[in-house]
N, C-alpha and C positions, 0 to 999 in steps of 0.2 A: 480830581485832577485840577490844580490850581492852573492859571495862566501861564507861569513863570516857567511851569513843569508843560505845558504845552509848547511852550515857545523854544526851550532846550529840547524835546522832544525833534522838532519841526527842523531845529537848526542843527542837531544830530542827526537827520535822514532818517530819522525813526518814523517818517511820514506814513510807512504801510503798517507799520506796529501800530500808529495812532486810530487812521483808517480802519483799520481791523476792529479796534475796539470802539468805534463809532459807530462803527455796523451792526456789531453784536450786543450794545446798549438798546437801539434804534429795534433789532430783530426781538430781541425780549420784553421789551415796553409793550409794538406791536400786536406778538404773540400773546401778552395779558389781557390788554384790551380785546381783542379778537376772542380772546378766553373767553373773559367775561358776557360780552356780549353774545356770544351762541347758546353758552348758558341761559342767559336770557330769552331768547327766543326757545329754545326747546321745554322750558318752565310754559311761556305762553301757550306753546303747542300744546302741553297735556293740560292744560286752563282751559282750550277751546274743544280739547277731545271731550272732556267732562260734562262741559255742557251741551255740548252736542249728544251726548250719549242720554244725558238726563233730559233734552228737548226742551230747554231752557225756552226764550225769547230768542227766536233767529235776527229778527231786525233788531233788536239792543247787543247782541250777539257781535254781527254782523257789523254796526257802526264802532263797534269795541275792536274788532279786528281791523279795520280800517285805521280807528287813530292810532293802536299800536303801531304796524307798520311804519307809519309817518313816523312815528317815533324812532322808530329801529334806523330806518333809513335816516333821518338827520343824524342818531346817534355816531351810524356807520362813517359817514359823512364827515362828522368831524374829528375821529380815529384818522379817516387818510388826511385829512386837510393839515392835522396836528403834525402826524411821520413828513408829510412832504416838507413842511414848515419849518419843523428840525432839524432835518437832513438838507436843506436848502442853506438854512443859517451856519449850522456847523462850516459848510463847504464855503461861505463866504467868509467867513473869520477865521477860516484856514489859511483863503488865498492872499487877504488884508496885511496878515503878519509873517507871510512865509517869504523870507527874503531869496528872491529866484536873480540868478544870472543872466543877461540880457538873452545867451543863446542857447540859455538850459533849458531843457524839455520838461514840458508839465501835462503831467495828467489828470485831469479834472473830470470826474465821475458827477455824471448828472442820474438821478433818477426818474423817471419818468411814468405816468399815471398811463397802464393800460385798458 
C-alpha cells in the first residue's frame, strides 16, 4: 500500500477498512514473532530436561539457564516495544494526513501495554 492509496483510502472514509487491515498486519507480525519465540523456549525446556536427566553440571546448568532467560526476556521485550512502536506510528501518520472538519468526530484508538 503506496501513500497515494492511503491518502485516497483516508479521504474516501475507507478509514475502518484501512484500520482493520493495520490491525490484522500488526496481529500476524505479532503472532510469528510470539511463534517463534515459544518455540524457542520449549527447545530450551527439553535442553534442560536432558541434562537434568543425564546429571549434567547443575551449576554450569544453572548459570546457562539464567543467561537464557535474560535473553528470552529482552527478546520478548523487544517484540512489544516493536508492535507498540508500529501501531503508535501508523496512528500518528494517520492523523498528520487525514484531513478532519473542525466539528467532525474522530476516533483515535490508543493501545495500551497491560
Amino acid at each position: 500500500m503506496n501513500q497515494s492509496t492511503l491518502i485516497e483510502d483516508l479521504n474516501g472514509s475507507n478509514v475502518s477498512r484501512l484500520l482493520k487491515q493495520i490491525k490484522e498486519i500488526t496481529q500476524d507480525e505479532l503472532y510469528e514473532e510470539m511463534t517463534q519465540l515459544k518455540t524457542r523456549v520449549l527447545g530450551l525446556l527439553k535442553d534442560y530436561q536432558s541434562s537434568l536427566q543425564q546429571k549434567e553440571n547443575i551449576r554450569q546448568l544453572n548459570q546457562q539457564i539464567r543467561k537464557d532467560v535474560t535473553n528470552i526476556s529482552n527478546d520478548y521485550s523487544q517484540i512489544i516495544e516493536k508492535m507498540n512502536q508500529s501501531v503508535d506510528c501508523t496512528f500518528i501518520s494517520i492523523e498528520s494526513i487525514t484531513p478532519f472538519q473542525k466539528n467532525e468526530k474522530v476516533t483515535i484508538y490508543k493501545f495500551r501495554r497491560k
